[in-house]
C-alpha positions as CSV (number, residue, x, y, z in Angstrom):
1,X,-7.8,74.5,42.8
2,X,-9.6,70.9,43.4
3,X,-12.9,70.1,41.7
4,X,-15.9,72.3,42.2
5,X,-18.5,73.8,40.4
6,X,-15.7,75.8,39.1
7,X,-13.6,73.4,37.1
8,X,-16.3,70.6,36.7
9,X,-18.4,73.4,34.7
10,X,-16.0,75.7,32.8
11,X,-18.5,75.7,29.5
12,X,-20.5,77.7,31.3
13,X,-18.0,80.9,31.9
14,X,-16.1,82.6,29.4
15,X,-13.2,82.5,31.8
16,X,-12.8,86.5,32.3
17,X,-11.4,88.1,35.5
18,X,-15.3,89.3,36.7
19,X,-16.2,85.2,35.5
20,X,-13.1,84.0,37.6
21,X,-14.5,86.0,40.9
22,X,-18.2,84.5,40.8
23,X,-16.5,81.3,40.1
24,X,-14.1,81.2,43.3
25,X,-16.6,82.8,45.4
26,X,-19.1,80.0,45.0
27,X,-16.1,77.7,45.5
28,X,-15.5,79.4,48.5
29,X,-18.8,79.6,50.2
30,X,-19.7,75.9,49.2
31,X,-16.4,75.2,51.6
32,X,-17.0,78.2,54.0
33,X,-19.9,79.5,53.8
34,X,-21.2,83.2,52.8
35,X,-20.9,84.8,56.2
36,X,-17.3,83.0,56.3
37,X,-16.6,84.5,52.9
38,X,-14.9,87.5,52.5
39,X,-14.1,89.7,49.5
40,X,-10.4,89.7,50.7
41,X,-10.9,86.0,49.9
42,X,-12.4,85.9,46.8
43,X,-9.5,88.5,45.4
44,X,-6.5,86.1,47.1
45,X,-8.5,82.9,45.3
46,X,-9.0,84.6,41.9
47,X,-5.6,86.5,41.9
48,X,-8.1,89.5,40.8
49,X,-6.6,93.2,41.6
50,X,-8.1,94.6,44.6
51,X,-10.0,97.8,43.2
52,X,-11.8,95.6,40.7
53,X,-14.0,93.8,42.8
54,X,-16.5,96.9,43.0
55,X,-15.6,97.7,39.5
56,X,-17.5,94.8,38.3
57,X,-19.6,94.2,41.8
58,X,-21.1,97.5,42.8
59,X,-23.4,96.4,45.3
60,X,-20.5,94.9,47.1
61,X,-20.3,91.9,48.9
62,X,-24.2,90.9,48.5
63,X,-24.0,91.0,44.9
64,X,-21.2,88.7,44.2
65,X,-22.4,86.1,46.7
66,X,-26.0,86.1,45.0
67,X,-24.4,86.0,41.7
68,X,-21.9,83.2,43.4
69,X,-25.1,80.9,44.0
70,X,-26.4,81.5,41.0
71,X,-23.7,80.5,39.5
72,X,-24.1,77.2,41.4
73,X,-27.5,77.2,40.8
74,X,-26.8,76.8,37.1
75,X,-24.4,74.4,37.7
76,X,-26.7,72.0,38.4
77,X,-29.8,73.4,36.6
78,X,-27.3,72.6,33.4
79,X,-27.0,68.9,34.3
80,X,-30.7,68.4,35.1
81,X,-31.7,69.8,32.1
82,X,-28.9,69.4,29.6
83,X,-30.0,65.6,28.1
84,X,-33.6,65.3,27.8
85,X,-33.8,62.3,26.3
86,X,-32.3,60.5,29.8
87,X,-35.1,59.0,32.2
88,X,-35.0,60.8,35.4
89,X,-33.4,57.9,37.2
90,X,-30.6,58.1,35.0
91,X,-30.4,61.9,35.7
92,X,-30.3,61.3,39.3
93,X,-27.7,59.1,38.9
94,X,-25.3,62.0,36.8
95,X,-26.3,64.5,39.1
96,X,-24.7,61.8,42.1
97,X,-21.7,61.3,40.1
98,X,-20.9,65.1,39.8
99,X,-21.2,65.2,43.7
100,X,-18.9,62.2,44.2
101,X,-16.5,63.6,42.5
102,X,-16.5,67.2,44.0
103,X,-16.8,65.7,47.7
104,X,-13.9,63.2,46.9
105,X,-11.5,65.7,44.9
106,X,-12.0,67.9,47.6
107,X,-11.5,65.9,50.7
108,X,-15.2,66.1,51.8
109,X,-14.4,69.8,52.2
110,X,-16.7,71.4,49.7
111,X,-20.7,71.4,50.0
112,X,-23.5,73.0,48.2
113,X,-23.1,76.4,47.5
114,X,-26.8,76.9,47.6
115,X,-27.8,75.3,50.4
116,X,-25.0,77.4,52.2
117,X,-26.7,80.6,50.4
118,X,-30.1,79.4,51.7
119,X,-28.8,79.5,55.4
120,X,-27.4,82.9,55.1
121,X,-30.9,84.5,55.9
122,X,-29.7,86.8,58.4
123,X,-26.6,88.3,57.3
124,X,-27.9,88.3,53.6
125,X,-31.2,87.8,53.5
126,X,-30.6,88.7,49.1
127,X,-28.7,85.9,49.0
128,X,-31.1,83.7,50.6
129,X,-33.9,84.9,48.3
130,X,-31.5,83.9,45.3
131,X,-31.6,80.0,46.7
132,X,-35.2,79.7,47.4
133,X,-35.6,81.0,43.6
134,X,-32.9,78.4,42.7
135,X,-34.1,75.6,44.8
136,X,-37.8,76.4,43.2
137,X,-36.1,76.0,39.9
138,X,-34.2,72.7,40.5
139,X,-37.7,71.3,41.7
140,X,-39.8,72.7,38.5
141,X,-37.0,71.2,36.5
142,X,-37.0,67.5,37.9
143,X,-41.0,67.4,38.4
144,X,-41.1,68.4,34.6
145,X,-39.1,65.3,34.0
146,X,-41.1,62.8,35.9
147,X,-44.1,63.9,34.6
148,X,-43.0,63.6,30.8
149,X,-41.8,59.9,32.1
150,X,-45.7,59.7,33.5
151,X,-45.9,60.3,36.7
152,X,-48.7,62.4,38.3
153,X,-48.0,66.3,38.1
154,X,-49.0,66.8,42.2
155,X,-46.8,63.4,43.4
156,X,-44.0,64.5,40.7
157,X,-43.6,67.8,42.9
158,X,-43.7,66.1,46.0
159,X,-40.9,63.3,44.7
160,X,-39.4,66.3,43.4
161,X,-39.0,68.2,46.6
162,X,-37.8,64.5,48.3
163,X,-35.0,64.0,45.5
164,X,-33.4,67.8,46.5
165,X,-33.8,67.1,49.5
166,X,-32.3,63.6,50.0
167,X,-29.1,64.4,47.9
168,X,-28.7,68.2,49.6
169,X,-29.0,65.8,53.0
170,X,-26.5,62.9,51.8
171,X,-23.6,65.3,50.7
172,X,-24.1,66.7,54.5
173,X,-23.2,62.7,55.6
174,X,-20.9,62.6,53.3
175,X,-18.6,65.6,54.3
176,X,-19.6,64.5,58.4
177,X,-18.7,61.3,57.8
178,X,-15.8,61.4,55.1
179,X,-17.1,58.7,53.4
180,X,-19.1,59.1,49.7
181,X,-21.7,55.9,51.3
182,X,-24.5,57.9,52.1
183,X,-24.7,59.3,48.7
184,X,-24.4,56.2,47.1
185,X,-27.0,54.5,49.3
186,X,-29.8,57.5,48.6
187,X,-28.8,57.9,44.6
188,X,-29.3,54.4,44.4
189,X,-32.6,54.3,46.4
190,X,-33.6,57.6,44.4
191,X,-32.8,55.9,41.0
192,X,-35.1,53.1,42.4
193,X,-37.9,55.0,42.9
194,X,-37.5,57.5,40.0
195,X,-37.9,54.1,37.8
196,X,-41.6,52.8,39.7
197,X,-42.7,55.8,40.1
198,X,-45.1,56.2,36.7
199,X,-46.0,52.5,37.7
């Protein structure tokens, strides 16, 4: 399989057949989508035998995808949080990097798993609760960090939200497009910003 959050993180699975399912199924709906994702799918991609998807998935379906963007949600949360002594401009600028190279080893074909989970309101409105909670996260997570580098608690929430935002939006140009520009362009201005913004 090309790079996603499932090769580009394997410290954070053990590697086990119920591990290998959550993994491929987030790899799956960052390319598809959940409502596109199927649990015939996720078997085929894992190699995993047919009766043990509700073996280790009761709830079916719903479960896996929530634990799918969790699993993504992790992903990230790990890189964001992983090396506190980096400036927030500098984590910016690793948490671009991991997206260049998952847009580029996968041909533009693979987006954010919980963005994808975010839009899935309708058919699985569980799954959708799972990325607001993530998204929420990933916000706390990168205000905490500008506010340790000095900025002001209510603007680092507000910088926070634009920093999600703006890379959730450039990795949308960059799989329209085909091109890894528009994240360079907004990690760079992002970077820029992140360093004047305790000024």
């Amino acid at each position: 399989m090309s790079e996603s959050v499932a090769v580009d993180s394997g410290d954070l699975r053990d590697g086990g057949p119920r591990d290998r399912m959550v993994v491929h199924a987030a790899d799956l709906i960052g390319r598809d989508g959940v409502a596109a994702t199927s649990i015939g799918d996720v078997i085929a991609a894992s190699s995993a035998p047919r009766g043990s998807i509700y073996h280790h998935f009761p709830g079916g379906k719903t479960q896996l995808m929530t634990e799918a963007v969790r699993y993504a949600g992790d992903f990230i949360s790990h890189r964001i949080s992983r090396e506190t002594s980096v400036t927030p401009a500098e984590a910016v600028i690793e948490i671009g990097n991991v997206w260049r190279r998952m847009l580029v080893n996968t041909d533009f074909e693979f987006g954010c798993p919980v963005l994808a989970g975010g839009l899935a309101r309708r058919s699985e409105p569980e799954v959708a609760d799972e990325a607001g909670q993530i998204f929420a996260r990933w916000t706390r997570l990168i205000a905490a960090r500008l506010v340790h580098e000095g900025v002001d608690p209510h603007r680092a929430d507000s910088l926070a939200d634009l920093i999600i935002a703006s890379i959730e939006g450039a990795v949308g140009l960059c799989q329209t497009q085909r091109s890894v520009d528009p994240l360079d362009r907004v990690i760079g201005e992002l970077s820029r910003l992140c360093e004047h913004a305790a000024a």
